[in-house]
mmCIF file as gemmi writes it, N, C-alpha and C atoms, coordinates in Angstrom:
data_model
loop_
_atom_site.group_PDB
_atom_site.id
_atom_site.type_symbol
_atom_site.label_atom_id
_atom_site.label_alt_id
_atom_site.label_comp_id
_atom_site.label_asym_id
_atom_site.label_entity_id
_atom_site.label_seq_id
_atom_site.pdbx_PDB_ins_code
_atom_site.Cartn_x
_atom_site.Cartn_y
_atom_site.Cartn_z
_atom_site.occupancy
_atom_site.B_iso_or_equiv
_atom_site.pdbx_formal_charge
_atom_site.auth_seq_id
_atom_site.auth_asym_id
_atom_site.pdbx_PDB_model_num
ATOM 1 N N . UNK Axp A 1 ? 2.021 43.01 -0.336 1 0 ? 1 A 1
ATOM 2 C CA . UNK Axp A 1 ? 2.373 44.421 -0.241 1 0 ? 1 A 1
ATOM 3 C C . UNK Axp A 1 ? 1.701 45.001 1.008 1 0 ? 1 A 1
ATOM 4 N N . UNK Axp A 2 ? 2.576 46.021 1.358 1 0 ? 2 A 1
ATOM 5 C CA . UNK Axp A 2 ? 1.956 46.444 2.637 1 0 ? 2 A 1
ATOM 6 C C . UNK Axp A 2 ? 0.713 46.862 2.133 1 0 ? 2 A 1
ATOM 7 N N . UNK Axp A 3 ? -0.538 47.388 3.474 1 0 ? 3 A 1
ATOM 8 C CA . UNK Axp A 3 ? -1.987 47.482 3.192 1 0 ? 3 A 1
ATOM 9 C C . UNK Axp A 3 ? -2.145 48.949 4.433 1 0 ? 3 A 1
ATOM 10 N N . UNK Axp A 4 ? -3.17 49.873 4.116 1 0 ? 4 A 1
ATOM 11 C CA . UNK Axp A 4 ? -3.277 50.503 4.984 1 0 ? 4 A 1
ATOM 12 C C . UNK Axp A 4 ? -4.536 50.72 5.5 1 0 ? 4 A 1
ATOM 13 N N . UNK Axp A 5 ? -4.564 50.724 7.105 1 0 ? 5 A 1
ATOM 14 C CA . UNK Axp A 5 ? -6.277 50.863 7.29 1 0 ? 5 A 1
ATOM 15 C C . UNK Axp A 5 ? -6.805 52.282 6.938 1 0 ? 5 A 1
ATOM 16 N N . UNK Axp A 6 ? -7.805 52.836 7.307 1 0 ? 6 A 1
ATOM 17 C CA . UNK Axp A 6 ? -8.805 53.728 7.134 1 0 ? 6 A 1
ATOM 18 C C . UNK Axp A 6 ? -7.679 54.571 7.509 1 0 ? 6 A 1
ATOM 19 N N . UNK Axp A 7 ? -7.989 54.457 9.118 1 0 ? 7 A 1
ATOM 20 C CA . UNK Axp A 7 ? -6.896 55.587 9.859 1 0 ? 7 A 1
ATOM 21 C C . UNK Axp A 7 ? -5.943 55.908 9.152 1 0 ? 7 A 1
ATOM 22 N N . UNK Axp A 8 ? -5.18 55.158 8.975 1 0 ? 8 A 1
ATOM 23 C CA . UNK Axp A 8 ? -3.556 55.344 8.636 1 0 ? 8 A 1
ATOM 24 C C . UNK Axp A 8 ? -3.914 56.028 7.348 1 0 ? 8 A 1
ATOM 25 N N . UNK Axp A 9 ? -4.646 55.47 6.268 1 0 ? 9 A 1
ATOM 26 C CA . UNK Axp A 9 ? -4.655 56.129 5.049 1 0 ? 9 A 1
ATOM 27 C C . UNK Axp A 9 ? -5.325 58.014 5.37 1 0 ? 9 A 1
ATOM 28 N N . UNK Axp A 10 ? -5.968 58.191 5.774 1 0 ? 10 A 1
ATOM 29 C CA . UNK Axp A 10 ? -6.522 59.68 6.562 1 0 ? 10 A 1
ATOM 30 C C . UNK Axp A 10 ? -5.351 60.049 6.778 1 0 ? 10 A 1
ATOM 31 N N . UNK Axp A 11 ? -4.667 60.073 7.889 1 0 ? 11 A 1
ATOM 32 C CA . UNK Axp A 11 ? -3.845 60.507 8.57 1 0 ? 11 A 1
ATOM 33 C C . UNK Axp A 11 ? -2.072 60.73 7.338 1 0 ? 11 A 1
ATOM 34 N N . UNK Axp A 12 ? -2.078 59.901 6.827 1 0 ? 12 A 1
ATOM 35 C CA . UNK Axp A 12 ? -0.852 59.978 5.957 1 0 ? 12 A 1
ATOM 36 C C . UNK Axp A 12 ? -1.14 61.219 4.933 1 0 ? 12 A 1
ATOM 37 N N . UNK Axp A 13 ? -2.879 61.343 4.496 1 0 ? 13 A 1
ATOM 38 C CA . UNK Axp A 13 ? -2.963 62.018 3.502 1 0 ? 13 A 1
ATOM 39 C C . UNK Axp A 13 ? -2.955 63.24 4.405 1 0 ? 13 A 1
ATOM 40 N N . UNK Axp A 14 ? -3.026 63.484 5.709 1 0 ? 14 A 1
ATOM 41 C CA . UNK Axp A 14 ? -3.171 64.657 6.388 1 0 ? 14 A 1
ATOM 42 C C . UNK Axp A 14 ? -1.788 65.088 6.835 1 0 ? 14 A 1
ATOM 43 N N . UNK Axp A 15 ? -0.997 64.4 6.991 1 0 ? 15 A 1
ATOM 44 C CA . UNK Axp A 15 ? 0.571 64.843 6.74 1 0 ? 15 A 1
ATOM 45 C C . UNK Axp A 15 ? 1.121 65.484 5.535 1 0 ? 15 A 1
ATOM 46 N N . UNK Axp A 16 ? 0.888 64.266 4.535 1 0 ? 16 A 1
ATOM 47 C CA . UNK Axp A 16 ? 1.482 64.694 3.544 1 0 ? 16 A 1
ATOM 48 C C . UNK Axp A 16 ? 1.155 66.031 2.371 1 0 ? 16 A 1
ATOM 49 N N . UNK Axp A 17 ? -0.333 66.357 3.047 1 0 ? 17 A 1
ATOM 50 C CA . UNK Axp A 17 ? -0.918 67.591 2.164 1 0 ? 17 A 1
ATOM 51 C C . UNK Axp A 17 ? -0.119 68.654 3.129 1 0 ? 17 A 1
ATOM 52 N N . UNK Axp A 18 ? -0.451 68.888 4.248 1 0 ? 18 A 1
ATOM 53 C CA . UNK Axp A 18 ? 0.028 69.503 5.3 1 0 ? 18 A 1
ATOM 54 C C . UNK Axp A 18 ? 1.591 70.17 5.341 1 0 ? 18 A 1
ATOM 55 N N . UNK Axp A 19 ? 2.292 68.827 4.993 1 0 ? 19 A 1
ATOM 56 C CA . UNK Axp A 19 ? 3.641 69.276 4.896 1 0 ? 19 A 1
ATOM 57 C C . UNK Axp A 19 ? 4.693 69.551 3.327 1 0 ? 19 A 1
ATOM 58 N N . UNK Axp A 20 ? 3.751 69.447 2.177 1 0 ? 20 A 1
ATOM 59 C CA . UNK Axp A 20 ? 4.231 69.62 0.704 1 0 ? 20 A 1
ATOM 60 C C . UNK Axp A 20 ? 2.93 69.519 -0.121 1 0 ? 20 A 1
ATOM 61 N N . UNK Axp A 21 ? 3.054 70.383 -1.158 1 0 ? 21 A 1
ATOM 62 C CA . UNK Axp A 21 ? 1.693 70.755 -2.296 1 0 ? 21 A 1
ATOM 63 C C . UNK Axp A 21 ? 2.241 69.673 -3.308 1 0 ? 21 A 1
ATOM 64 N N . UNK Axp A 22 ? 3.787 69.192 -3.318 1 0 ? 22 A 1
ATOM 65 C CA . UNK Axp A 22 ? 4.088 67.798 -4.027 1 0 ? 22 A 1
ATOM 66 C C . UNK Axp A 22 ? 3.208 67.104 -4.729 1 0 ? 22 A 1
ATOM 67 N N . UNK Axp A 23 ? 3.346 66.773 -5.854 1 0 ? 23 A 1
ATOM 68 C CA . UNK Axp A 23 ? 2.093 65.764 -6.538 1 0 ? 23 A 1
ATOM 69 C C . UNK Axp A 23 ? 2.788 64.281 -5.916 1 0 ? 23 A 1
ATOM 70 N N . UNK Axp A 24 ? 4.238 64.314 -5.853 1 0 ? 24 A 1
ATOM 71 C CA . UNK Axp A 24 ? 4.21 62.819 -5.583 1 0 ? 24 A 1
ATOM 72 C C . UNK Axp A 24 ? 4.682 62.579 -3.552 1 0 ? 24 A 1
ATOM 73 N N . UNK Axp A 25 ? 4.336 63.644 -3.088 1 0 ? 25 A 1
ATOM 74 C CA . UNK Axp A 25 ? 4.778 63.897 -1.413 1 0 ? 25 A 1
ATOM 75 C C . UNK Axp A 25 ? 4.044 62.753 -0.979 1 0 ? 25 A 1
ATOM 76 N N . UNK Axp A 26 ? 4.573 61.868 0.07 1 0 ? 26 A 1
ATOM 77 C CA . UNK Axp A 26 ? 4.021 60.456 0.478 1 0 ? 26 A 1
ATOM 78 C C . UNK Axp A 26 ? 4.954 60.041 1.998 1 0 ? 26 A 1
ATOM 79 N N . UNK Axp A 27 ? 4.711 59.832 3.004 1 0 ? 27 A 1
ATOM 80 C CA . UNK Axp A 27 ? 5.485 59.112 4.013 1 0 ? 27 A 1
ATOM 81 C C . UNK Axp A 27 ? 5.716 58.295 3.203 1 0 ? 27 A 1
ATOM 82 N N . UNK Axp A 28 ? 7.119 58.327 3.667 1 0 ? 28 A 1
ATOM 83 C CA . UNK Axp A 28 ? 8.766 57.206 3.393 1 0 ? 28 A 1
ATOM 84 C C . UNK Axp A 28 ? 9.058 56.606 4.834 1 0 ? 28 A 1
ATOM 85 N N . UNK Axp A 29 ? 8.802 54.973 4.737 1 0 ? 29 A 1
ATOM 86 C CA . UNK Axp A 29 ? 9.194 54.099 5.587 1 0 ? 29 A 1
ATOM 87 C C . UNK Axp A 29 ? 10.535 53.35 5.162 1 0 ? 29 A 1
ATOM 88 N N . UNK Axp A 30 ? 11.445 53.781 5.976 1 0 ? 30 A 1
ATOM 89 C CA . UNK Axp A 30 ? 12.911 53.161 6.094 1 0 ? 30 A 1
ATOM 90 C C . UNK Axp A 30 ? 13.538 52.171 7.274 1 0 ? 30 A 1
ATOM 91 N N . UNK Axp A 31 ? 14.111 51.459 6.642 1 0 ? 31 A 1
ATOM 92 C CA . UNK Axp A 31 ? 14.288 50.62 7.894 1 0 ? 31 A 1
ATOM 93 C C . UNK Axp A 31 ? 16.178 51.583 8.721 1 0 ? 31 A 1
ATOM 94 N N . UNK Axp A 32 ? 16.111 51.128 9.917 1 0 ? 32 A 1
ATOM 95 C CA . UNK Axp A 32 ? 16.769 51.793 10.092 1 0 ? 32 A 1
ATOM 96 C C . UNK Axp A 32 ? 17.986 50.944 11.196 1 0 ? 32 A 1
ATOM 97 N N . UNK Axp A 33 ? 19.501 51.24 10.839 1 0 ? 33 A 1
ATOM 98 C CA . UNK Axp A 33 ? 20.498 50.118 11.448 1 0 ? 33 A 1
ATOM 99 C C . UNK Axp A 33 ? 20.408 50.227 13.023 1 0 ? 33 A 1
ATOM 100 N N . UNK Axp A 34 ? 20.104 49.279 13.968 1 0 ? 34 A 1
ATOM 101 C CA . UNK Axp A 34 ? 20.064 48.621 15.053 1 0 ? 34 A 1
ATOM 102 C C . UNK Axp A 34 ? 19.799 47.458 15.511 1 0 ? 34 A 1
ATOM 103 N N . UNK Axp A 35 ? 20.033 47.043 16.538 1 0 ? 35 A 1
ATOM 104 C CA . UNK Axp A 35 ? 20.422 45.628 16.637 1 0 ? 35 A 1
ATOM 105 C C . UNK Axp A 35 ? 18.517 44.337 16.797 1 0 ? 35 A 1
ATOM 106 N N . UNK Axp A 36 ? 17.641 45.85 16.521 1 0 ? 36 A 1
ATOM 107 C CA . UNK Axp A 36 ? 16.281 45.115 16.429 1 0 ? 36 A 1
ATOM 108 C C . UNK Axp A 36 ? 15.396 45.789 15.518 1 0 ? 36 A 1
ATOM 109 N N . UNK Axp A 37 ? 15.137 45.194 14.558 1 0 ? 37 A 1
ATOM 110 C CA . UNK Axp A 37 ? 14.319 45.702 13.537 1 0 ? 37 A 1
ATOM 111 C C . UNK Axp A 37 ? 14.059 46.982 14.177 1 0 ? 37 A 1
ATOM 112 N N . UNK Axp A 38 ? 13.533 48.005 13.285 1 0 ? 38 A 1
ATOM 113 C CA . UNK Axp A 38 ? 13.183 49.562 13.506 1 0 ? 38 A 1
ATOM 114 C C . UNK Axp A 38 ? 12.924 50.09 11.982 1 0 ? 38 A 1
ATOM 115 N N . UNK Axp A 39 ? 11.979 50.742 11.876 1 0 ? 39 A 1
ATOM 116 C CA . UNK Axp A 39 ? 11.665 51.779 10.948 1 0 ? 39 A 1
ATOM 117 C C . UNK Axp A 39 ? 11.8 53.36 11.223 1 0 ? 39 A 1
ATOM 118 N N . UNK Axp A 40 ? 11.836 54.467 10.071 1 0 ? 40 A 1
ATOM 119 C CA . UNK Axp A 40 ? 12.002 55.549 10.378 1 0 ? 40 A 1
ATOM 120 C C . UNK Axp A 40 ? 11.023 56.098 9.558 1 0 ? 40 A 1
ATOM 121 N N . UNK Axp A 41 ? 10.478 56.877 9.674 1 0 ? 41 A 1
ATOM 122 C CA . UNK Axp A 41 ? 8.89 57.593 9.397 1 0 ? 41 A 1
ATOM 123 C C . UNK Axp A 41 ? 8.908 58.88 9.072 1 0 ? 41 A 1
ATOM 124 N N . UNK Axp A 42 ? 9.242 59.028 7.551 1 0 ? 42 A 1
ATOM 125 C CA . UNK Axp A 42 ? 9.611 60.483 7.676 1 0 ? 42 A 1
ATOM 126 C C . UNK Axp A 42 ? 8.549 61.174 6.189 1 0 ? 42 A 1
ATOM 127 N N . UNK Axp A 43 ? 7.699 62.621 6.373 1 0 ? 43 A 1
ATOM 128 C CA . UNK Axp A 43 ? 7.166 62.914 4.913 1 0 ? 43 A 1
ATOM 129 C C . UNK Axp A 43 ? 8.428 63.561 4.128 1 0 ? 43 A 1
ATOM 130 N N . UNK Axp A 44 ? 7.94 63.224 2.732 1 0 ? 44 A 1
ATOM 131 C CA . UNK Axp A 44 ? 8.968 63.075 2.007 1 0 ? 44 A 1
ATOM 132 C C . UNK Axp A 44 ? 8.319 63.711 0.608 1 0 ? 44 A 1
ATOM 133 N N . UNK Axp A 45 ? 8.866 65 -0.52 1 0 ? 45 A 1
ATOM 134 C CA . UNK Axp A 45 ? 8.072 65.754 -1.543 1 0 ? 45 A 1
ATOM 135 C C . UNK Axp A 45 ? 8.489 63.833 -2.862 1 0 ? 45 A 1
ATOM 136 N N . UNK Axp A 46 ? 9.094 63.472 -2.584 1 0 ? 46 A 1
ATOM 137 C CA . UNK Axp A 46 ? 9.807 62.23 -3.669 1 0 ? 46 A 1
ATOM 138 C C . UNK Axp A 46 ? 10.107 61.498 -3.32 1 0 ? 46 A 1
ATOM 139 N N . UNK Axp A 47 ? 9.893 60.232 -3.959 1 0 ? 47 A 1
ATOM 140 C CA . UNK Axp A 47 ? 10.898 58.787 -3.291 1 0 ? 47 A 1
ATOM 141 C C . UNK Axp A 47 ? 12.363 59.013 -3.984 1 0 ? 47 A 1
ATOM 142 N N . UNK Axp A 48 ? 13.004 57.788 -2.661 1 0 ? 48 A 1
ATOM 143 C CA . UNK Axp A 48 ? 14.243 57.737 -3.286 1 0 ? 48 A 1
ATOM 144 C C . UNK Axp A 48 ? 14.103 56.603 -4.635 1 0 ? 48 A 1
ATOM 145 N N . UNK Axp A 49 ? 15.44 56.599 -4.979 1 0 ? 49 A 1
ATOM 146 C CA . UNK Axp A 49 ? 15.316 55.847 -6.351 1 0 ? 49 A 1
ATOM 147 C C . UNK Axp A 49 ? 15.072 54.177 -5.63 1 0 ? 49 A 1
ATOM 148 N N . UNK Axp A 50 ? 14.415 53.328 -6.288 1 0 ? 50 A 1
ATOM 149 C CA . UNK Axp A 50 ? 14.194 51.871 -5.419 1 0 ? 50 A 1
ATOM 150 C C . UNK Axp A 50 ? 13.228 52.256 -4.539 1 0 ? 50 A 1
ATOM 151 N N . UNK Axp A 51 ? 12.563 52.6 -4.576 1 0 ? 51 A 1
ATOM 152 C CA . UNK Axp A 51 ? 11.484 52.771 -3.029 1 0 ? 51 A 1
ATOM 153 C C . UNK Axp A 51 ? 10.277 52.109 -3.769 1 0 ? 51 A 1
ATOM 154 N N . UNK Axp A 52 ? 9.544 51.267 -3.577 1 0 ? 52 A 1
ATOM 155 C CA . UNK Axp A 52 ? 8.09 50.898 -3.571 1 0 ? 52 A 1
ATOM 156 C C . UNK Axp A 52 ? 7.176 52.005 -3.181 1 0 ? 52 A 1
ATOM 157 N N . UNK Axp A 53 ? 6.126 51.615 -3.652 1 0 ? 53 A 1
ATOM 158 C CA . UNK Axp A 53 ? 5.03 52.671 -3.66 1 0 ? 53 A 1
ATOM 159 C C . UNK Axp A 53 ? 3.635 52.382 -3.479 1 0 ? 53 A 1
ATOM 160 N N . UNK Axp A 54 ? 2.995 52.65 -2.24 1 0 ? 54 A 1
ATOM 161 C CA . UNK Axp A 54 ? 1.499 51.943 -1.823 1 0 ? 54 A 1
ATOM 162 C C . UNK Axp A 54 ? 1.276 53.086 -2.005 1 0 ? 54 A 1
ATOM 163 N N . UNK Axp A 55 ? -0.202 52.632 -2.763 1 0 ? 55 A 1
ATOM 164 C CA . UNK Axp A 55 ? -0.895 54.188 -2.69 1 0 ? 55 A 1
ATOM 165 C C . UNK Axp A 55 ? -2.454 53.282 -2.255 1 0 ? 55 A 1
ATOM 166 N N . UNK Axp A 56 ? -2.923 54.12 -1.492 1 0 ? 56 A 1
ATOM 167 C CA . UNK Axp A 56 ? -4.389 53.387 -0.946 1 0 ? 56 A 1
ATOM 168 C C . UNK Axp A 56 ? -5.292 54.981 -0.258 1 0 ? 56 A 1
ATOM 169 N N . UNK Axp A 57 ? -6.451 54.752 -0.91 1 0 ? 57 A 1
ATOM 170 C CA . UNK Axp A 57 ? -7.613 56.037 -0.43 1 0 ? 57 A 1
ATOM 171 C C . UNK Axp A 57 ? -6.86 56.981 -0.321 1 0 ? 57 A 1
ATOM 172 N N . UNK Axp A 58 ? -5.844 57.411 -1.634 1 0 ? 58 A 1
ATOM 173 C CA . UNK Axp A 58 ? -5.226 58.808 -1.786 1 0 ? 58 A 1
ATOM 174 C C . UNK Axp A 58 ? -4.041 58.792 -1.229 1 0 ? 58 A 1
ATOM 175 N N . UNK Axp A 59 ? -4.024 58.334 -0.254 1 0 ? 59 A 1
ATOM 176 C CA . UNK Axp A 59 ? -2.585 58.246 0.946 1 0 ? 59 A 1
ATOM 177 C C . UNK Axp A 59 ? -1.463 57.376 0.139 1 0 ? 59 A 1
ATOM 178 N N . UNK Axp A 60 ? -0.161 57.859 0.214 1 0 ? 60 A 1
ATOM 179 C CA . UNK Axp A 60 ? 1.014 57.42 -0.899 1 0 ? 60 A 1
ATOM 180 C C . UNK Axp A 60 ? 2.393 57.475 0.586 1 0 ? 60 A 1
ATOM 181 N N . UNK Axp A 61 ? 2.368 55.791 0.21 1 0 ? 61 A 1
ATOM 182 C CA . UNK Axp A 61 ? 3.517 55.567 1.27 1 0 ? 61 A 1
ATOM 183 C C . UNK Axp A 61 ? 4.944 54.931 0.542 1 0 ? 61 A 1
ATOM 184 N N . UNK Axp A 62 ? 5.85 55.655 0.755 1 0 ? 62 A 1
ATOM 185 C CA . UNK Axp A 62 ? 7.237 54.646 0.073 1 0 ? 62 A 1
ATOM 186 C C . UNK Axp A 62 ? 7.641 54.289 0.563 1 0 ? 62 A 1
ATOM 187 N N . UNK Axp A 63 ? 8.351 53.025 0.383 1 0 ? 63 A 1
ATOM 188 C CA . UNK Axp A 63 ? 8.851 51.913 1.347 1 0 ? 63 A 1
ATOM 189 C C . UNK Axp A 63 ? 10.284 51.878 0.637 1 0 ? 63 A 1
ATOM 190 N N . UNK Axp A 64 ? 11.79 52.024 1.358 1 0 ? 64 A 1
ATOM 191 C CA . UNK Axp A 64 ? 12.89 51.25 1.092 1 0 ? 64 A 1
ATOM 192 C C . UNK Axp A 64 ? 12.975 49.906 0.823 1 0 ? 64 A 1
ATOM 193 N N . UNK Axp A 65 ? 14.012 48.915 -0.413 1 0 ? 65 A 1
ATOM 194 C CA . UNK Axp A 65 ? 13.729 48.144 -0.841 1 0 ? 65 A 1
ATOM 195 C C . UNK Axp A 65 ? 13.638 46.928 0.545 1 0 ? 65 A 1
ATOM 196 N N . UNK Axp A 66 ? 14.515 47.404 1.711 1 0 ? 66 A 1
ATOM 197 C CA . UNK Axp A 66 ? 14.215 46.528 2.797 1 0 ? 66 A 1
ATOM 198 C C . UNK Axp A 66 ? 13.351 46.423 3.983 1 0 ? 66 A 1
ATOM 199 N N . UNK Axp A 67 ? 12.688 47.636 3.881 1 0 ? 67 A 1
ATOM 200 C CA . UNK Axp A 67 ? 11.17 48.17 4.353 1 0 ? 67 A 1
ATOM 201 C C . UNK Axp A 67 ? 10.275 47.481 3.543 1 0 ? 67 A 1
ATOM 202 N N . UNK Axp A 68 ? 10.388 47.264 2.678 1 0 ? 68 A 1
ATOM 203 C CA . UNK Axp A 68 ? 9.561 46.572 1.342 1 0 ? 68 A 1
ATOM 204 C C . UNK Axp A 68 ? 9.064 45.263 1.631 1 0 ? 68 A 1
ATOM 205 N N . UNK Axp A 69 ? 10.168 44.37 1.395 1 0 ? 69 A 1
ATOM 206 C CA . UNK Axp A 69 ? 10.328 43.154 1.987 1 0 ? 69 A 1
ATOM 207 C C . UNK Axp A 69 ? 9.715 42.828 3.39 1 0 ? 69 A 1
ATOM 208 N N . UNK Axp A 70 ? 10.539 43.137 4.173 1 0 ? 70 A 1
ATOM 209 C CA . UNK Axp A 70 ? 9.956 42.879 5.464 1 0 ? 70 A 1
ATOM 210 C C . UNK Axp A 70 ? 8.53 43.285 5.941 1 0 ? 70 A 1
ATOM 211 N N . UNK Axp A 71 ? 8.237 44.354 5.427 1 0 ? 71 A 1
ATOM 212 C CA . UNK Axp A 71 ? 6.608 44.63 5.533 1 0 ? 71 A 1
ATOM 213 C C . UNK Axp A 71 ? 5.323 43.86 4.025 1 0 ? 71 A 1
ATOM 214 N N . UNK Axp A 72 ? 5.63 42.653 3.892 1 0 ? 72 A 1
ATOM 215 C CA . UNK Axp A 72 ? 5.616 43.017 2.32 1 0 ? 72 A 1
ATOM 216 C C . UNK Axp A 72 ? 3.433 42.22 2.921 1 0 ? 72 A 1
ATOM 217 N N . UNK Axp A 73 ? 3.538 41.313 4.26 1 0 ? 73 A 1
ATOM 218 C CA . UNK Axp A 73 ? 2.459 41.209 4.2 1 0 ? 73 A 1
ATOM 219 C C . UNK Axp A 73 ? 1.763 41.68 5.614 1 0 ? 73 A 1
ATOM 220 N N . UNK Axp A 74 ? 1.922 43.361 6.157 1 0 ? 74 A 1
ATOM 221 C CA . UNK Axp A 74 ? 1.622 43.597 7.104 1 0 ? 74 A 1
ATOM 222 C C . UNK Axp A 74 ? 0.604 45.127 6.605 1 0 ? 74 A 1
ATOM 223 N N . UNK Axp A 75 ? 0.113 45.624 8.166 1 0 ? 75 A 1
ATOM 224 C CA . UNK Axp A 75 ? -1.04 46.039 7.796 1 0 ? 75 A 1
ATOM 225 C C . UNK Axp A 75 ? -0.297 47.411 8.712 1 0 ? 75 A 1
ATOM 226 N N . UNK Axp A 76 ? -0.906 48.651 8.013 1 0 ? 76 A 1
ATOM 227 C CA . UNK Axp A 76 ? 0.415 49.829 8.701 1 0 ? 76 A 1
ATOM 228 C C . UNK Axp A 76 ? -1.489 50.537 9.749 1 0 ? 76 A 1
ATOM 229 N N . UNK Axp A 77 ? -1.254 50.68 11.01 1 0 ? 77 A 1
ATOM 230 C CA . UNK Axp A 77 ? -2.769 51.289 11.253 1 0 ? 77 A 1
ATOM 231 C C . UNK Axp A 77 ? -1.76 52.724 11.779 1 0 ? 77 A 1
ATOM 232 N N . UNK Axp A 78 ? -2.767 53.654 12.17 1 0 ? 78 A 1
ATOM 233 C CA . UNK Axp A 78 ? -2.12 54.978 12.645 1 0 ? 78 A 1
ATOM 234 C C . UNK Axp A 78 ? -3.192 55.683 13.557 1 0 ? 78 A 1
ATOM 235 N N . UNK Axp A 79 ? -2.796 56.269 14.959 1 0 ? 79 A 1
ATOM 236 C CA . UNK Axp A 79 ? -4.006 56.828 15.738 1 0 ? 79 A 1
ATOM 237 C C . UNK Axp A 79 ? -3.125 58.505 15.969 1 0 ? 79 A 1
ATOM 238 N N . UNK Axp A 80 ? -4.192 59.162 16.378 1 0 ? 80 A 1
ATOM 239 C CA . UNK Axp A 80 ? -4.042 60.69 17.117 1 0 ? 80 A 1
ATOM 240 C C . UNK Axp A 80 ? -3.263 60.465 18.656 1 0 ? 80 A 1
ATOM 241 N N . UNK Axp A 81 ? -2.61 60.774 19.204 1 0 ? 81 A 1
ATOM 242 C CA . UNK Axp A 81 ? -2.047 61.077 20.456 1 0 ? 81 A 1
ATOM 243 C C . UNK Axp A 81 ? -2.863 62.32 21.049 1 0 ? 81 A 1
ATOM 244 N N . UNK Axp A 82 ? -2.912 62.531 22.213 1 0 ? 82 A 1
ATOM 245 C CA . UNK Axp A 82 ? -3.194 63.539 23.14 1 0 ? 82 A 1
ATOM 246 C C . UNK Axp A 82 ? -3.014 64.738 22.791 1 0 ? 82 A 1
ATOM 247 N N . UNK Axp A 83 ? -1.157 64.311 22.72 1 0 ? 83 A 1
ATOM 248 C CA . UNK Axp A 83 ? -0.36 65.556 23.113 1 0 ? 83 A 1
ATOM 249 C C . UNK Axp A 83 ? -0.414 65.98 21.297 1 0 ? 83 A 1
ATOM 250 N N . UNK Axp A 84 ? -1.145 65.364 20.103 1 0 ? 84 A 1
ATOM 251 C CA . UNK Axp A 84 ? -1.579 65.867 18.976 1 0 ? 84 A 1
ATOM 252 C C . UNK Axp A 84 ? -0.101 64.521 17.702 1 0 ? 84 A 1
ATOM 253 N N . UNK Axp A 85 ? 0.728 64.036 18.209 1 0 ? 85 A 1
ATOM 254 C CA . UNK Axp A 85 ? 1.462 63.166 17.58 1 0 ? 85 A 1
ATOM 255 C C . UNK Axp A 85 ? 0.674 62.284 16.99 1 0 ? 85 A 1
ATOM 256 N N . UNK Axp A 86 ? 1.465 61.199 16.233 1 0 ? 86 A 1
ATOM 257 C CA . UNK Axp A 86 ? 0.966 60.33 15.677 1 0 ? 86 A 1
ATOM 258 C C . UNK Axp A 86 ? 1.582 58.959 15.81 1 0 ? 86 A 1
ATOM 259 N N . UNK Axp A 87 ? 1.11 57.677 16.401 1 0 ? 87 A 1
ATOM 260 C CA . UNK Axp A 87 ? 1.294 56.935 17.003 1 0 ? 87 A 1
ATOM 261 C C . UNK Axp A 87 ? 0.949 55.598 15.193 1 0 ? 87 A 1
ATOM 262 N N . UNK Axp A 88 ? 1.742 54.833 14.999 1 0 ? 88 A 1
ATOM 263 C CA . UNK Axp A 88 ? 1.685 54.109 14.15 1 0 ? 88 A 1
ATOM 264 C C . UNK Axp A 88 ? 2.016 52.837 14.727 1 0 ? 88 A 1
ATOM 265 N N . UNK Axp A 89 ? 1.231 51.876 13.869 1 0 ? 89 A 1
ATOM 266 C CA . UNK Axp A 89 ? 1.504 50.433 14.543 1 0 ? 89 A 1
ATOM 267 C C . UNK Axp A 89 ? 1.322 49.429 13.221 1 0 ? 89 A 1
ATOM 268 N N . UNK Axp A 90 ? 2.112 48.635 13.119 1 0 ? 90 A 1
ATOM 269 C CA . UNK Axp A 90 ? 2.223 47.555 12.358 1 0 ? 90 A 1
ATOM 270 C C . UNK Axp A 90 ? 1.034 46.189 12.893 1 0 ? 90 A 1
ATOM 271 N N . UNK Axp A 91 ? 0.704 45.467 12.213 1 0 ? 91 A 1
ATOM 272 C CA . UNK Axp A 91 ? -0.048 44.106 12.265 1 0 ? 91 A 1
ATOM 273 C C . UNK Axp A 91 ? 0.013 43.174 11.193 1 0 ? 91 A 1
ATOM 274 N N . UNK Axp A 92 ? -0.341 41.929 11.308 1 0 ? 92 A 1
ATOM 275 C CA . UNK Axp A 92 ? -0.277 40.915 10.083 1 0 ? 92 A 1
ATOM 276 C C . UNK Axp A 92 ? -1.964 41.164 9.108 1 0 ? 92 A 1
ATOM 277 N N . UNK Axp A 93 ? -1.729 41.326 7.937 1 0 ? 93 A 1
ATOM 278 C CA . UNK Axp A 93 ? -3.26 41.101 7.461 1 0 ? 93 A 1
ATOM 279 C C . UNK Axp A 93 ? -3.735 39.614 7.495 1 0 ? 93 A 1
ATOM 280 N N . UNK Axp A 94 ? -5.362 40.179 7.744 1 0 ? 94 A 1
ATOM 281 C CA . UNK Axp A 94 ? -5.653 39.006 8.2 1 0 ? 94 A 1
ATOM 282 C C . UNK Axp A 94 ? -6.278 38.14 6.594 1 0 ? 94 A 1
């Protein structure tokens, strides 16, 4: 199952309070149709129906059932940008 570092878990819970008082509000990772793997990164007050569910140091991420899969043994990290964005990056756990 996907895993989240420090960062990423901070930062998700700082979205997701930020953008819904939701008890179950969580970034939703979707994979998304193009001709090279891609995800779409969006906060979300509910999962869709089928979505997996990481929850780690408070932070609650849903994954589509093919976001699921394909991330099933990677590590999600997340940093601050400059310009105040949020820059996310995938890795293998080690």
């Amino acid at each position: 199952m996907l895993t989240l570092t420090e960062n990423a878990s901070t930062i998700v819970r700082e979205i997701t309070t930020t953008a819904s008082e939701a008890e179950d509000a969580g970034l939703r990772i979707a994979t998304e149709d193009s001709p090279e793997p891609s995800f779409a990164i969006s906060a979300v007050q509910v999962p869709e129906p089928g979505d997996a569910k990481v929850e780690q140091d408070g932070a609650t991420v849903y994954l589509d059932p093919t976001s699921a899969q394909q991330l099933d043994e990677m590590v999600l990290d997340a940093s601050l940008e400059p310009n105040g964005g949020v820059q996310f990056a995938l890795g293998q756990q080690v």
